[in-house]
C-alpha positions as CSV (number, residue, x, y, z in Angstrom):
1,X,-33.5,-19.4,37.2
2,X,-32.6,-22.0,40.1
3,X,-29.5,-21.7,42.2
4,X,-28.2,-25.1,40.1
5,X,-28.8,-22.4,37.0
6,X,-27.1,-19.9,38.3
7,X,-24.2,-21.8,39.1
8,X,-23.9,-23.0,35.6
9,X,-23.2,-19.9,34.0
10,X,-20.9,-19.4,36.7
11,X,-19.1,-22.2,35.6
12,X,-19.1,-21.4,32.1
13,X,-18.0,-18.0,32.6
14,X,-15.1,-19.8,34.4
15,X,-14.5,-21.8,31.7
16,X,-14.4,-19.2,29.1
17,X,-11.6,-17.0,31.5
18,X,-9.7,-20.1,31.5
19,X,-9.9,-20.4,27.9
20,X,-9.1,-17.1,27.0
21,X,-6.2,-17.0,29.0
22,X,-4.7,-20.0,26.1
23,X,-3.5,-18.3,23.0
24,X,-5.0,-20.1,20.2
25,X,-8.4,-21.0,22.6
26,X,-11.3,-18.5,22.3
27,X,-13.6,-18.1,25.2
28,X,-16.7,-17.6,22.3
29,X,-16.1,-21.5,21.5
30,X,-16.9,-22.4,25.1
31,X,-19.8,-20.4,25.2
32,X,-21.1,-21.9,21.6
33,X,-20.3,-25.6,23.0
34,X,-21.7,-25.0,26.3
35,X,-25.2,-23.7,24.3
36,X,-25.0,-19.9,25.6
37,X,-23.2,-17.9,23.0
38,X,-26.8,-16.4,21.3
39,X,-27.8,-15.7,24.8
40,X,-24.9,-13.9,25.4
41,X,-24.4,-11.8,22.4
42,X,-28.3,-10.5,23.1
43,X,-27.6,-9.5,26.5
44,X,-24.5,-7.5,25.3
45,X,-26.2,-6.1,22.6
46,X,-28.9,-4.9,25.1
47,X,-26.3,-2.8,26.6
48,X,-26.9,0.5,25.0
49,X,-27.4,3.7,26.2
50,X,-30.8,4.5,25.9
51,X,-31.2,1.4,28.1
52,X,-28.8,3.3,30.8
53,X,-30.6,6.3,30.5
54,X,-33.9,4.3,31.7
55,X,-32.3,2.7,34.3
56,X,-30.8,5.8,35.7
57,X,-34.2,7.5,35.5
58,X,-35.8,4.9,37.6
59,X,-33.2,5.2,40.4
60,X,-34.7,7.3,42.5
61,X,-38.1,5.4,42.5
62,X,-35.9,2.5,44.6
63,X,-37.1,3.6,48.0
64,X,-40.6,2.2,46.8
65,X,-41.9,-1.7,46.1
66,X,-43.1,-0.8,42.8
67,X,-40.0,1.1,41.9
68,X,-37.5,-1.7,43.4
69,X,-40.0,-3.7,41.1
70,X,-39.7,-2.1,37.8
71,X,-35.9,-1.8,38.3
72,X,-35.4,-5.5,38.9
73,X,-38.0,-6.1,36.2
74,X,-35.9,-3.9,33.5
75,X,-32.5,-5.6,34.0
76,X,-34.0,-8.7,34.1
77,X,-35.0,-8.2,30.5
78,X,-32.0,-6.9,29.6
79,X,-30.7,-9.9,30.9
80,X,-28.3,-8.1,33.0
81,X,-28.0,-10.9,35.8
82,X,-27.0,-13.5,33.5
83,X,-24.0,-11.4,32.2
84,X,-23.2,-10.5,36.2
85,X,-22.8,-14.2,36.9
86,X,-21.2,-14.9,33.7
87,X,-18.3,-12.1,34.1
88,X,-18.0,-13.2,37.8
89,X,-17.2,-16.9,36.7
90,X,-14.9,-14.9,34.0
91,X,-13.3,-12.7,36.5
92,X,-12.7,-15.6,38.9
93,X,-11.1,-17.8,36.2
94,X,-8.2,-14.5,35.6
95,X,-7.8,-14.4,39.0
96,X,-7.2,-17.7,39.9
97,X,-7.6,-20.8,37.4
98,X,-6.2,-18.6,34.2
99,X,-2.8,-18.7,36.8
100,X,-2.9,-22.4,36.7
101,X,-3.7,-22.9,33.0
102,X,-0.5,-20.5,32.4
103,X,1.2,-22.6,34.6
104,X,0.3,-25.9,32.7
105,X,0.9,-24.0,29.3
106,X,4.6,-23.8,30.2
107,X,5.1,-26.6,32.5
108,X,3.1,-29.5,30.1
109,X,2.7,-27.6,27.2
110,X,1.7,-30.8,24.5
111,X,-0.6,-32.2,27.0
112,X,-2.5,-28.4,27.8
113,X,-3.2,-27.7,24.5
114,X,-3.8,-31.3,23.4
115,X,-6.7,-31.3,25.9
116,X,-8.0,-27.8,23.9
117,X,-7.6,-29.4,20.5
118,X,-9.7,-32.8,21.9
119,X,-12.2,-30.2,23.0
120,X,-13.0,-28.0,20.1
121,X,-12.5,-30.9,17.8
122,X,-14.8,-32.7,19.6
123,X,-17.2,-29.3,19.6
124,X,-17.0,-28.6,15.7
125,X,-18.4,-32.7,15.4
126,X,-21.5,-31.9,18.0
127,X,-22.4,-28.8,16.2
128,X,-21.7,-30.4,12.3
129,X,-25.8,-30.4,12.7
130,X,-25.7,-26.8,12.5
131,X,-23.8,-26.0,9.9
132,X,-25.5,-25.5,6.3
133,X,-24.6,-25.9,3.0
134,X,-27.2,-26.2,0.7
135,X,-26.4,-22.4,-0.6
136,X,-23.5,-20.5,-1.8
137,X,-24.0,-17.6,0.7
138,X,-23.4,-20.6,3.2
139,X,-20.9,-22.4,2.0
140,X,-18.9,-19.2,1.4
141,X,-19.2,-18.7,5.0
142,X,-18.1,-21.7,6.0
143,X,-14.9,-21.1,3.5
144,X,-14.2,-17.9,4.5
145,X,-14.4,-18.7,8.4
146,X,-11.7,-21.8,8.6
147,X,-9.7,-19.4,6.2
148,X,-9.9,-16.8,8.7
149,X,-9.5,-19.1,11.7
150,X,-6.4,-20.8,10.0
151,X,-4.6,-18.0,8.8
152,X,-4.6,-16.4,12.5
153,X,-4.1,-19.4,14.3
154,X,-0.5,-19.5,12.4
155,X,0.2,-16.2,13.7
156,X,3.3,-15.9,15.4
157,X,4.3,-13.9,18.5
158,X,5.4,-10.1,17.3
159,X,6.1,-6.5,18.4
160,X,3.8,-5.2,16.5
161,X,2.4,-2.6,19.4
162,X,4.0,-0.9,21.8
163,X,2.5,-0.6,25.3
164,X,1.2,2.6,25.3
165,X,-2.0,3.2,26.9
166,X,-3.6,4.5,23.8
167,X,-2.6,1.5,21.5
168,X,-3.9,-0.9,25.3
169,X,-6.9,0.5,24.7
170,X,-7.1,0.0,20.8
171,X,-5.6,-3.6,21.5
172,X,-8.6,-4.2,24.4
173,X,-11.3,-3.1,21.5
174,X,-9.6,-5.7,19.1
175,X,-9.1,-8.5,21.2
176,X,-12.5,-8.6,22.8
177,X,-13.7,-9.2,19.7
178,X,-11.7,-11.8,19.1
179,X,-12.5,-13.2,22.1
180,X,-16.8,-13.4,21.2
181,X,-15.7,-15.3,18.0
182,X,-15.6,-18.9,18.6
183,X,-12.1,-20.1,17.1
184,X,-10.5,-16.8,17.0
185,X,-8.8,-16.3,20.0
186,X,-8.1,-13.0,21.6
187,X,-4.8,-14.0,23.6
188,X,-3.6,-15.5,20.2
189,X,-3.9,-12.0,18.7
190,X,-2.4,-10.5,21.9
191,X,0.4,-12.6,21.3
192,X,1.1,-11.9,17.7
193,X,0.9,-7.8,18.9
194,X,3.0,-8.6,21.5
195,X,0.7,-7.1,24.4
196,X,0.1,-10.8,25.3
197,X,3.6,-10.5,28.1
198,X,2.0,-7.3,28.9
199,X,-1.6,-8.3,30.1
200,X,-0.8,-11.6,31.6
201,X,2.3,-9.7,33.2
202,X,-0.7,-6.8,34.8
203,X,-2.9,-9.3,35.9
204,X,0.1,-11.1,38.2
205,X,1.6,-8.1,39.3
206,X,-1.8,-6.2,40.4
207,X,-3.3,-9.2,42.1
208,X,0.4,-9.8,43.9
209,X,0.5,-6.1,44.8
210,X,-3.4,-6.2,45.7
211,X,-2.2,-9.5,48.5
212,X,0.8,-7.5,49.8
213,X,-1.4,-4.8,50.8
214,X,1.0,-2.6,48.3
215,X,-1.4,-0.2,46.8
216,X,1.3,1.9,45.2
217,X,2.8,-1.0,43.3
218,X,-0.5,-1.8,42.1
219,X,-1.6,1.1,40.3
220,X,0.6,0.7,37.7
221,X,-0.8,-2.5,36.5
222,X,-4.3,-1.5,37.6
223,X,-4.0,1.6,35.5
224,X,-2.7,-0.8,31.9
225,X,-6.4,-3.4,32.8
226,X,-8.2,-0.6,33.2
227,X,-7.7,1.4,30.0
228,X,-7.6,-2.5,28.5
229,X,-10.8,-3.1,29.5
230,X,-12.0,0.2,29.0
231,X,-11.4,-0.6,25.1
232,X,-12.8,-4.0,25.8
233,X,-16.6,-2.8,26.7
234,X,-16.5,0.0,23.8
235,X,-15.1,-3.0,21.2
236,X,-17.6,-5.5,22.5
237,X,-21.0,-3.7,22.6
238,X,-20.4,-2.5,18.9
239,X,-19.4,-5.8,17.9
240,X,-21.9,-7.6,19.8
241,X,-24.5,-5.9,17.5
242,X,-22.9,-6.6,14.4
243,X,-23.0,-10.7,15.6
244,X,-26.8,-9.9,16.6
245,X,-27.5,-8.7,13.2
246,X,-25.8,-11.7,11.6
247,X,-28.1,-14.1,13.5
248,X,-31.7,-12.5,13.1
249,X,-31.0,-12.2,9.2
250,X,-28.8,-15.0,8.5
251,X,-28.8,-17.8,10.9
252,X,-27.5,-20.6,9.1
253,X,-25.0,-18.9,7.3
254,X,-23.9,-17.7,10.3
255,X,-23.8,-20.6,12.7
256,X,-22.1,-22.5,9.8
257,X,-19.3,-19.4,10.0
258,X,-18.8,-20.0,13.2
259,X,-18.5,-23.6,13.3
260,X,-16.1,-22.4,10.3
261,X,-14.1,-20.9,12.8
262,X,-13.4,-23.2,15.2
263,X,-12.3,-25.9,12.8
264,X,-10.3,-23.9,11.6
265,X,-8.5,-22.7,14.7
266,X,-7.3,-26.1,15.7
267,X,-4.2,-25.4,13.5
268,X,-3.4,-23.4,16.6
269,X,-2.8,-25.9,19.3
270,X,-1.7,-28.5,16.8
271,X,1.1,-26.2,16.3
272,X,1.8,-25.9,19.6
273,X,1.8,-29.6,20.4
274,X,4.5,-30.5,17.9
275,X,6.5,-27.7,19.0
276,X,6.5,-28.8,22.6
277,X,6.6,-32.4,21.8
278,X,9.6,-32.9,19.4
279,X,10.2,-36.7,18.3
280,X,7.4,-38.8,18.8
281,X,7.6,-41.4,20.5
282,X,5.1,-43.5,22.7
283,X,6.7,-42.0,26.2
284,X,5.3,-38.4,24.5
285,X,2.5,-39.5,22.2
286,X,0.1,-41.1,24.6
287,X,-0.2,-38.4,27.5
288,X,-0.8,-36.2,24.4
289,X,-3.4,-38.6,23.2
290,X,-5.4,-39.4,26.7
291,X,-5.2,-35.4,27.0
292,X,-7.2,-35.1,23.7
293,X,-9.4,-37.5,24.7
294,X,-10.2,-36.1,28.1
295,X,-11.3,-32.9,26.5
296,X,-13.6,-34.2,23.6
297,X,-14.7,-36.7,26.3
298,X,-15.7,-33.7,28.2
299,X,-17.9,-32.1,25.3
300,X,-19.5,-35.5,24.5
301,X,-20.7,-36.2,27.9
302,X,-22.0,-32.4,27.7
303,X,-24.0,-33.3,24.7
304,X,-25.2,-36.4,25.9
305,X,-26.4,-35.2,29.3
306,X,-28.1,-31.7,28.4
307,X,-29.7,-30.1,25.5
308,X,-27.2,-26.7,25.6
309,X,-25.9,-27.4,22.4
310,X,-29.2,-27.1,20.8
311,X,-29.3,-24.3,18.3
């Protein structure tokens, strides 16, 4: 891959932290629309441990060409780079543009997640090609995905979890999956357990404490995102299989699930946009509007100018 490759997943992986950091937004429907979301579901489901095991054998083989060779030569095909750059792009988004899409979500609220609903509306048209329905296992996917989608993009904010480690780590294994489904959104889920406050509330105070040079105050927080994403990796390399499995035996049907999905998630920031936007009026209406269209403007002129979204 080039450098101008290279910094494209980077991007992406930005853009998916940023869009996980919305409740209601899934990172998976970035990757989808931006054409990488088989790739990256392969790469995770590479990760196992008989795969370690090799890698850890050939370790001390590193002081020679041929070693340094095969090493580079394994985790290339278990596409390990790509999921480096990819969680560095995610990693930096937490750190530093998920900060300013929390900040927009409370400060502009209608026009934030009018720009999400432009852009996955906009995604579910550009991928319409994909989606089957010539058979009943396939349009039974489809049903079943917007239902999905729909019913948890309704969900509430709840206290349905306390913030125990053990129940972090149980919510880490259940959001992450959320988070590799396009349309089902991870933070939305967070939310309705009420660990979202918690997480976003970790991140802050561990990168604030991490500035100040206060290590003490930080291990705290560090200690809550590490047994989160502890329960994170074990959620999404089982999961990650099960989505494998999915496409190698049923492709269409599940493309056209996923598709599903992210239609049906748009209830979410609809919601939010008449909640933050109150009586309508052309004053609040059109930055909501122009909002919508910068996002779906944003996916078209993706579509138009690569071939990503080719499945």
């Amino acid at each position: 891959m080039s450098v101008r490759d290279w910094a494209g997943v980077y991007l992406k992986g930005a853009a998916m932290g940023a869009a996980d950091a919305v409740p209601g937004v899934s990172g998976g429907t970035i990757a989808l629309i931006t054409g990488i979301y088989e790739r990256l579901v392969g790469a995770i489901a590479a990760l196992d441990p008989a795969e370690a095991v090799m890698l850890l054998e050939l370790l001390p083989h590193l002081t020679s060409a041929d070693g340094r060779a095969e090493f580079a030569s394994t985790l290339r095909e278990m596409d390990v780079p790509f999921l480096v750059m990819l969680a560095v792009g995610v990693l930096t988004a937490v750190l530093t543009v998920a900060n300013l899409v929390e900040i927009a979500r409370h400060e502009y609220t209608a026009i934030t997640f009018a720009f999400f609903l432009g852009l996955i509306a906009a995604s579910v048209v550009v991928l319409l090609s994909e989606v089957s329905l010539d058979t009943t296992g396939r349009v039974t996917a489809g049903i079943v995905g917007f239902a999905v989608a729909f019913a948890l993009s309704g969900a509430g904010q709840g206290s349905l979890l306390s913030a125990s480690l053990p129940l972090v780590f149980v919510a880490g294994a259940i959001a992450i999956c959320a988070m590799v489904l396009p349309g089902v959104s991870g933070s939305l889920l967070l939310l309705t357990f009420g660990l979202y406050a918690t997480m976003t509330n970790a991140v802050s105070e561990a990168t604030d404490a991490v500035l100040a040079g206060n290590l003490g105050a930080a291990s705290a927080p560090v200690t809550t995102l590490v047994v989160f994403s502890l329960g994170a990796l074990l959620g999404v390399l089982t999961f990650a299989r099960v989505v494998e499995w999915a496409f190698d035996h049923y492709r269409a049907a599940t493309l056209t699930f996923l598709v599903a999905l992210m239609a049906g998630a748009l209830r979410a920031p609809a919601i939010k946009i008449t909640e933050a936007t109150g009586a309508w009026t052309l004053e609040t209406g059109v930055p909501v509007l122009v909002a919508a269209l910068v996002g779906a403007g944003l996916v078209l002129v993706l579509d138009a100018t690569t071939d990503d979204l080719d499945y």
